[in-house]
Structure formats: structure tokens, C-alpha cells
LOBA-581295 format. One record per residue (C-alpha): residue number from 1; x, y, z. Coordinates in nm, 2 decimals. Example, Ala and Ser with C-alpha at 12.3 -4.5 7.8 and 13.67 -1.06 7.14 Angstrom:
2
+-----+--------+--------+--------+
:   i :     px :     py :     pz :
+-----+--------+--------+--------+
:   1 :   1.23 :  -0.45 :   0.78 :
:   2 :   1.37 :  -0.11 :   0.71 :
+-----+--------+--------+--------+
// end
This chain:
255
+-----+--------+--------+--------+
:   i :     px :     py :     pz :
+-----+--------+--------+--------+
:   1 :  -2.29 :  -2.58 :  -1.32 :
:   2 :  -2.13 :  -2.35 :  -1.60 :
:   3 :  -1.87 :  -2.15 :  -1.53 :
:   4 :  -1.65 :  -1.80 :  -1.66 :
:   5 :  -1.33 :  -1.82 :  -1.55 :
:   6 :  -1.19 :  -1.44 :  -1.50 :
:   7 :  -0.82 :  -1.48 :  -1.43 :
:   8 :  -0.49 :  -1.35 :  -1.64 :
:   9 :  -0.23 :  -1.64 :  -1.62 :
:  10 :  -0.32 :  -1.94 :  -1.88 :
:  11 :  -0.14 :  -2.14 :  -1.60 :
:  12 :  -0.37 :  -2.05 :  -1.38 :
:  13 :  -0.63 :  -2.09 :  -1.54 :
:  14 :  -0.50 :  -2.45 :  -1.68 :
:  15 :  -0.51 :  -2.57 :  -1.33 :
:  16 :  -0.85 :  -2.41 :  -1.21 :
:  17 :  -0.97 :  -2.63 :  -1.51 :
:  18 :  -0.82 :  -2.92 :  -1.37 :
:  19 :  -0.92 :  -2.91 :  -1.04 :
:  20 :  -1.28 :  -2.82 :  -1.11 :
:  21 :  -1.28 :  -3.10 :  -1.34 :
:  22 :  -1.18 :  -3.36 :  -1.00 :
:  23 :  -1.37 :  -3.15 :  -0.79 :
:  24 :  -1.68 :  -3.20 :  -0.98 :
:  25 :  -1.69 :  -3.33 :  -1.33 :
:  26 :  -2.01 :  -3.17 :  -1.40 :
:  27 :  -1.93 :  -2.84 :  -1.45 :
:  28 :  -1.86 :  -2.69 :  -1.77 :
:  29 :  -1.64 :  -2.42 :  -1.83 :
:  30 :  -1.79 :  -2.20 :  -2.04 :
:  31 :  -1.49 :  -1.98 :  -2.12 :
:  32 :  -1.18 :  -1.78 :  -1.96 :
:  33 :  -1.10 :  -1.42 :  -1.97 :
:  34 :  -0.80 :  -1.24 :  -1.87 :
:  35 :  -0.89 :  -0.87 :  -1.79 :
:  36 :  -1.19 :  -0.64 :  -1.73 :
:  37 :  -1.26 :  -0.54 :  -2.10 :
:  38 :  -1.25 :  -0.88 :  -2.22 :
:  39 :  -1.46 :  -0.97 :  -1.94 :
:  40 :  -1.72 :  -0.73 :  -2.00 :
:  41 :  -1.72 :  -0.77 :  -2.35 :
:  42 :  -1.78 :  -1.18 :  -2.31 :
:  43 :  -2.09 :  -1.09 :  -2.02 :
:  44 :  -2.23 :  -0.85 :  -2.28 :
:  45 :  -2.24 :  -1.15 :  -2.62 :
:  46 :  -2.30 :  -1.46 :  -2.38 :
:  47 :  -2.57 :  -1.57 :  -2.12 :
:  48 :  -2.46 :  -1.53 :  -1.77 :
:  49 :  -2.32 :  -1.86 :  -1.59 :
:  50 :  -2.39 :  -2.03 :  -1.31 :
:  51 :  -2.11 :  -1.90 :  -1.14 :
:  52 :  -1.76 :  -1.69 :  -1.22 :
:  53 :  -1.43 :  -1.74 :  -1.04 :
:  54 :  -1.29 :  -1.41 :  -1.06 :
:  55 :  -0.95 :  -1.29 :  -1.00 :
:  56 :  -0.89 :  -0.97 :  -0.89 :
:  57 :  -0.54 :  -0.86 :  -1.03 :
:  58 :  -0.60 :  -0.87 :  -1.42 :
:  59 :  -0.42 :  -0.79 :  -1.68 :
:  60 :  -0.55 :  -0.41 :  -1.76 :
:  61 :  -0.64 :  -0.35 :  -1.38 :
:  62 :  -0.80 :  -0.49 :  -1.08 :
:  63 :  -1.14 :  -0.66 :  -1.17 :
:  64 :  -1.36 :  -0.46 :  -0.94 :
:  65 :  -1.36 :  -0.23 :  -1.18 :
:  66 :  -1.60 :  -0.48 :  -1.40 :
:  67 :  -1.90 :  -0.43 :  -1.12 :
:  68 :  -1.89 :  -0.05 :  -1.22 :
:  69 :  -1.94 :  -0.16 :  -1.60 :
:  70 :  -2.19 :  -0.40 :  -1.59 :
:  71 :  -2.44 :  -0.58 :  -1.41 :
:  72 :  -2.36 :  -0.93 :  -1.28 :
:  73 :  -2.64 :  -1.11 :  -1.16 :
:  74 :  -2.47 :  -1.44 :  -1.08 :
:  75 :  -2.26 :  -1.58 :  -0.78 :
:  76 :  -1.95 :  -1.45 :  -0.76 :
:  77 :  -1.63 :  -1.59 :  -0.60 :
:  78 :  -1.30 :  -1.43 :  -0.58 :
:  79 :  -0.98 :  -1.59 :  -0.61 :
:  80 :  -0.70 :  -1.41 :  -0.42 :
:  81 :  -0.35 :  -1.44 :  -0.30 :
:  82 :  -0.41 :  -1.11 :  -0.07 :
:  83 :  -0.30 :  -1.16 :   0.29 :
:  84 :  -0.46 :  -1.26 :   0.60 :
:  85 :  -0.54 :  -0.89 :   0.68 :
:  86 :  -0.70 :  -0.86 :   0.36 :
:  87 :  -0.89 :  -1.18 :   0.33 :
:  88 :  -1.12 :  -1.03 :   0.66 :
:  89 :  -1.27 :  -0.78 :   0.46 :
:  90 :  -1.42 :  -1.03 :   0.24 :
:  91 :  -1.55 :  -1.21 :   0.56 :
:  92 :  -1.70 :  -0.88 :   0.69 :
:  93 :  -1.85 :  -0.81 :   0.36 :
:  94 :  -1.99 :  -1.12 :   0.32 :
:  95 :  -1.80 :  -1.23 :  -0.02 :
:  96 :  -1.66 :  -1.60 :  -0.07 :
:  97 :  -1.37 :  -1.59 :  -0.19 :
:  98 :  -1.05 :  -1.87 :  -0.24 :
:  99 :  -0.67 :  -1.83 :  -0.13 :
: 100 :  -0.45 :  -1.89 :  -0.39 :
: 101 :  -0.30 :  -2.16 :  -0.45 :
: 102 :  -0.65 :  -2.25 :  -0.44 :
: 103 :  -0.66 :  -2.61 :  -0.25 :
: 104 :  -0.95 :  -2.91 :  -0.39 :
: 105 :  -1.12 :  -2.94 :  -0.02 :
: 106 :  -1.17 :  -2.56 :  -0.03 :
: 107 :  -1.31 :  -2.52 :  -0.41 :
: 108 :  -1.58 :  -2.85 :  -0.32 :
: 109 :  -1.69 :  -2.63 :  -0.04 :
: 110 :  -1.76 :  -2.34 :  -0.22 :
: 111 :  -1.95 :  -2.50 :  -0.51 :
: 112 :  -2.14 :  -2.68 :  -0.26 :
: 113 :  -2.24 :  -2.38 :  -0.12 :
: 114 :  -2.40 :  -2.24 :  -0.39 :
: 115 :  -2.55 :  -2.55 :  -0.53 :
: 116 :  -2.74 :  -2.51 :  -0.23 :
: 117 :  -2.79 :  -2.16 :  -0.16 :
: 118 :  -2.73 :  -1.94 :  -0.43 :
: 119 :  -2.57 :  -1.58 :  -0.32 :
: 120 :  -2.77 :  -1.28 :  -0.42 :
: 121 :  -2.60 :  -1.08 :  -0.72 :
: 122 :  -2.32 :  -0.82 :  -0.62 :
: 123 :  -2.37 :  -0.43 :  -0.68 :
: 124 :  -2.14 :  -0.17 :  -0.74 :
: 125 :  -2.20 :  -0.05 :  -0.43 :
: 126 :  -2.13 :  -0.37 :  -0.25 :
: 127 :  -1.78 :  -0.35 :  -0.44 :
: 128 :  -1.73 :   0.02 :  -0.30 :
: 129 :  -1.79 :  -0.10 :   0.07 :
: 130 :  -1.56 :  -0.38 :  -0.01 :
: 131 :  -1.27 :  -0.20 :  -0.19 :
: 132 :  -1.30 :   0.10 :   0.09 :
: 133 :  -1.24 :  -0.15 :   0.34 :
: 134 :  -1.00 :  -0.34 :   0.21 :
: 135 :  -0.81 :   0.01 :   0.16 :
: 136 :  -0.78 :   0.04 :   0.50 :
: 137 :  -0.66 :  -0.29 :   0.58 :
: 138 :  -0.36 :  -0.25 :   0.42 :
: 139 :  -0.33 :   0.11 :   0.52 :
: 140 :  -0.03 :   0.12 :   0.76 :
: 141 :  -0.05 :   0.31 :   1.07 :
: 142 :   0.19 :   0.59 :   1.19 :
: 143 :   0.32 :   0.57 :   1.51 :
: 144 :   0.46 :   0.87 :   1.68 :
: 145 :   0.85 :   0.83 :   1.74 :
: 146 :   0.87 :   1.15 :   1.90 :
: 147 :   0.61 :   1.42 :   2.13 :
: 148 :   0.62 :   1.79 :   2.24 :
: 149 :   0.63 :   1.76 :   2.60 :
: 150 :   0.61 :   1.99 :   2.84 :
: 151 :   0.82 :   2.11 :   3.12 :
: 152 :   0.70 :   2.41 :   3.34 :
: 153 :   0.74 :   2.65 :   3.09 :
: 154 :   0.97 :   2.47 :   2.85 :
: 155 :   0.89 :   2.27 :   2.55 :
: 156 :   1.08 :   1.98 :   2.49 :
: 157 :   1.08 :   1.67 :   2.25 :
: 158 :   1.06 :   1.35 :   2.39 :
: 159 :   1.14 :   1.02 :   2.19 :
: 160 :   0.91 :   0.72 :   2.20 :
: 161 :   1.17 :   0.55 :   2.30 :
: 162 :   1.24 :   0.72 :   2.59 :
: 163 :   0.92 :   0.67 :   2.74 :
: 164 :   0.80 :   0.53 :   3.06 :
: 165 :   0.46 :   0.57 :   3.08 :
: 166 :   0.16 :   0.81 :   3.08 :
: 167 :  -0.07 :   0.89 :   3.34 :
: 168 :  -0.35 :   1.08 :   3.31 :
: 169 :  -0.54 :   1.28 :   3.65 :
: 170 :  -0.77 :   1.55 :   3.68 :
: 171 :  -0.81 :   1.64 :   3.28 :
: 172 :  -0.35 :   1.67 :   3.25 :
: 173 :  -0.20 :   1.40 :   3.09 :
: 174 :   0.17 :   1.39 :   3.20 :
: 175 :   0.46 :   1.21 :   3.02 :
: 176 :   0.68 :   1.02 :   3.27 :
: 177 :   1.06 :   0.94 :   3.13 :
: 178 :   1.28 :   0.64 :   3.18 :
: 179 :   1.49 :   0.86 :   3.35 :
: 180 :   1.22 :   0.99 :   3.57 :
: 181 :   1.16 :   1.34 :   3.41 :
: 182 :   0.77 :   1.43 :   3.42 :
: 183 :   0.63 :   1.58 :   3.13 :
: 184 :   0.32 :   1.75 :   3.04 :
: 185 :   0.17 :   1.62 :   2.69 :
: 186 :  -0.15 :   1.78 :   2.50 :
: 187 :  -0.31 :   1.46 :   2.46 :
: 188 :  -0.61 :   1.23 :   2.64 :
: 189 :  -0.48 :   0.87 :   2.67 :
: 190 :  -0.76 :   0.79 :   2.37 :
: 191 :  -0.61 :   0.94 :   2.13 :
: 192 :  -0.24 :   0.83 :   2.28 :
: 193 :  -0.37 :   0.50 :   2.20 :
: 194 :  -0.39 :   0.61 :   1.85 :
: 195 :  -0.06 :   0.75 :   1.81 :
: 196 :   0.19 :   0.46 :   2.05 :
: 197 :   0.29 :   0.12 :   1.85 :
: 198 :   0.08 :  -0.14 :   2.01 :
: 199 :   0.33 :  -0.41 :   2.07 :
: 200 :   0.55 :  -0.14 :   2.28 :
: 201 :   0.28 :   0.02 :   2.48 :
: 202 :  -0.04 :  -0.06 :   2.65 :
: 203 :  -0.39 :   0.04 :   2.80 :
: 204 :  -0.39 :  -0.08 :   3.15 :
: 205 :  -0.65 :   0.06 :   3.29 :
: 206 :  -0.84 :   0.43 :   3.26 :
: 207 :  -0.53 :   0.62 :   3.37 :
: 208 :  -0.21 :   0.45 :   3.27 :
: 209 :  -0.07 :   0.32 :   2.93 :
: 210 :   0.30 :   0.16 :   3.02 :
: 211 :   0.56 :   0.12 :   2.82 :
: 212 :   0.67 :  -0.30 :   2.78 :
: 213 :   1.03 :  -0.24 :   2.95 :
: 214 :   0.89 :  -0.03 :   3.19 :
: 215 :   0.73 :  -0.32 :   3.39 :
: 216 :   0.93 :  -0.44 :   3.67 :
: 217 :   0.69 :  -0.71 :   3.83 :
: 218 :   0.41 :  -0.88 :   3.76 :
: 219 :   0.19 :  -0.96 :   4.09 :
: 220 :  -0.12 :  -1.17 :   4.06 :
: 221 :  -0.46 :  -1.03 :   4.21 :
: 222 :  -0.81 :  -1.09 :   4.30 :
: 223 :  -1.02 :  -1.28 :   4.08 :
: 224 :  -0.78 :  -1.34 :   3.82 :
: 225 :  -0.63 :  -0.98 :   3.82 :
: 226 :  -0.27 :  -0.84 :   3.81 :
: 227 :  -0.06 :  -0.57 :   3.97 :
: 228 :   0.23 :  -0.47 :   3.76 :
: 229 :   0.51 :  -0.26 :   3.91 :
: 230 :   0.69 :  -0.01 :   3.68 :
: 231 :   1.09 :   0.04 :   3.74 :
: 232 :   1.09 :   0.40 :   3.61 :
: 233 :   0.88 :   0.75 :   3.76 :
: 234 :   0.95 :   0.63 :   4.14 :
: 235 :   0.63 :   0.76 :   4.29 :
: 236 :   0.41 :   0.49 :   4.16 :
: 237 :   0.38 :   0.12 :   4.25 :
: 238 :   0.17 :  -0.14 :   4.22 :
: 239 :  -0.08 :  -0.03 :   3.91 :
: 240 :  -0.36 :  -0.22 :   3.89 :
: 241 :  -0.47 :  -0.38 :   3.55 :
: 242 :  -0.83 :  -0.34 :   3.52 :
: 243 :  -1.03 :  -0.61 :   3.49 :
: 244 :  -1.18 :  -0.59 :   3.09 :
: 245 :  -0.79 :  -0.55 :   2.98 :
: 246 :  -0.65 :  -0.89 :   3.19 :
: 247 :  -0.65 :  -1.15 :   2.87 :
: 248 :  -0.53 :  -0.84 :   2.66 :
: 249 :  -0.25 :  -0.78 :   2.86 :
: 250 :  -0.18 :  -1.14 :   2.92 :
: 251 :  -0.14 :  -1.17 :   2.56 :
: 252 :   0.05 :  -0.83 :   2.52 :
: 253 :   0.33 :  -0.94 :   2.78 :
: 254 :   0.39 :  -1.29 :   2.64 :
: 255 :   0.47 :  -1.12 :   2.29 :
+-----+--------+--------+--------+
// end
């Protein structure tokens, strides 16, 4: 199998060598570039290889960028040190791809892989889906820290913080305070969900989303259900978690 080796530290490249070279003996590194106009410019004056291991910080910029300048038509597999959040958009676009540092077992796997089953060649448009997606992986979301609440006919702001729960009935949605104030709030509990931090607040069921330390008790239920009490708004007891949010919610108290 011959191989370009797209990556911009000679000690990283030095050791890809190596452990290709124990990994499989028979491939033959054809050459190493270090950014995306040296890359192009060796794809352009050389016949394509077998396969290129492809980093994707270079030296002049990121090496998607080299899709959008030239055709590849071999196997491609990237070589990464992006985190876990990153890593599953490369799963869910279908790329191959190696954590750095990259580990022997993991490299014999890949070029197993396409000793037996070549991949079909990546598009620019395939590294637009992939690049858009990775975008919003690493996007981080903003949570609300404070709401315009309502209060017969005042307007009031309400910190996050201060938060008991919502409830939602008959089309209102209504803010209820750890100090047992009830608010009225111009959202639906969908996009609520959008707008609370995840590990403080929680869908229970189609009309409540609780606040963590606003759950009092915890009382099991029929098949495998849970009641949950909640110390703060007075008037309502023994909540019901509904049935498709039980493992969730499991998992969301034991944080």
C-alpha cells in the first residue's frame, strides 16, 4: 500500500513512519507534506496513493480546505486530536479517522479495512456536510440565567437560579419560585428546554420541567415508574415522571 502522509510536525510524521512500518512493513511511504498548498501541489506532479493520512490542522490552515482545490479520488483517513464531541461527527459522516496519539492496534485496523473494502473517494461536498457539522459540535449553547416573568400586571426578572419549576396548563406556561411566587412566562416548555442548562433542569413529563434542588422525594411507581415530590410551589405533590423519560431521569438525578 503507498501512502502520502499530510501532517505538519516532522515528529509526527517521524513516528507515523515508524509505526506504519511495525504495523505493516509493506507499505511504502511515498512522501509527507505539511500544509494544503504543498499538498495540492504534490497530488497535482505525483500519481494518487493507495491511501493519505491526513491531518487536519496544517501549517497554512485546516486541510479541508484541499477537497475544495482538487479532486482526491483515494481513501482518505484523518488523523485528529479533536475531542470526543468532535470525533461523532466523523462517525455520522461516515469518515475514518485516528485519535492522536495514534495507538498501533487502531492504525492495523484501519489499513485492514481498506485492504478489504476500499472507501469511495470524498467530495467537497462531503467535506461541507462534515465541517457544518462539526461546527456545531463545538458550538456552545446559551443558557438563559435570567426570564421576564410575569406577575398580574407587573413584569419582573426572574434568575435561573431562583427557579423551582415550570408548569405548563391550558396553553399558559407559569414560572413557579423557590420561594413560592408564581409567574407567568411567554414560553411553551419546548422551547424552555432549549433555553434551561440540562444538568440543572429537566423534562419530566408533558407539563413539568423541575429544577434538580427542587425535588424533595423520590417514590417508586408502577412498572418501573417514579413519583418525585418538589419542596417548593406548595400546591403540587407527587408529579409523575412519565414513562419514555424514567432511564433519563434516572441518569439525570445520579449526576
Amino acid at each position: 500500500m503507498d501512502i502520502l502522509i499530510v501532517e505538519d510536525e516532522p515528529l509526527a510524521v517521524q513516528k507515523l513512519v515508524k509505526l506504519l512500518n511495525q504495523t505493516d512493513p509493506t507499505c511504502r511511504v511515498l512522501g509527507a507534506t505539511d500544509g494544503i498548498e504543498s499538498t495540492v501541489d504534490w497530488l497535482k506532479s505525483h500519481a494518487q496513493p493507495d491511501l493519505i493520512l491526513m491531518d487536519i490542522e496544517l501549517s497554512d490552515g485546516q486541510s479541508f480546505e484541499i477537497f475544495n482545490l482538487i479532486s482526491i479520488d483515494c481513501p482518505v483517513v484523518f488523523t485528529t486530536s479533536y475531542d470526543e464531541s468532535a470525533v461523532k461527527s466523523f462517525q455520522t459522516n461516515r469518515f475514518e479517522y485516528l485519535l492522536k496519539p495514534i495507538k498501533k492496534d487502531e492504525l492495523e485496523q484501519v489499513l485492514t479495512r481498506y485492504k478489504q473494502d476500499r472507501s469511495p473517494k470524498i467530495t467537497s461536498a462531503d467535506i461541507d456536510e462534515l465541517v457544518d457539522d462539526l461546527r456545531k459540535q463545538s458550538r456552545q449553547p446559551e443558557f438563559r440565567s435570567q426570564f421576564l416573568a410575569r406577575k398580574q400586571q407587573r413584569l419582573v426578572s426572574v434568575d435561573a437560579a431562583d427557579v423551582a419549576f415550570f408548569y405548563a396548563k391550558e396553553g399558559v406556561t407559569y414560572l413557579y419560585s423557590r420561594d413560592k411566587n408564581r409567574y407567568v412566562v411567554e414560553y411553551t416548555l419546548d422551547a424552555l428546554e432549549e433555553f434551561l442548562e440540562p444538568t440543572r433542569f429537566f423534562r419530566i413529563n408533558d407539563q413539568f420541567i423541575v429544577e434538580l434542588r427542587a425535588v424533595s422525594r423520590i417514590h417508586s411507581y408502577l412498572n418501573g415508574q417514579f413519583k418525585i415530590n418538589l419542596e417548593s410551589g406548595g400546591i403540587v405533590q407527587d408529579i409523575v415522571v412519565s414513562p419514555d423519560r424514567t432511564r433519563e431521569f434516572k441518569e439525570w438525578i445520579g449526576r
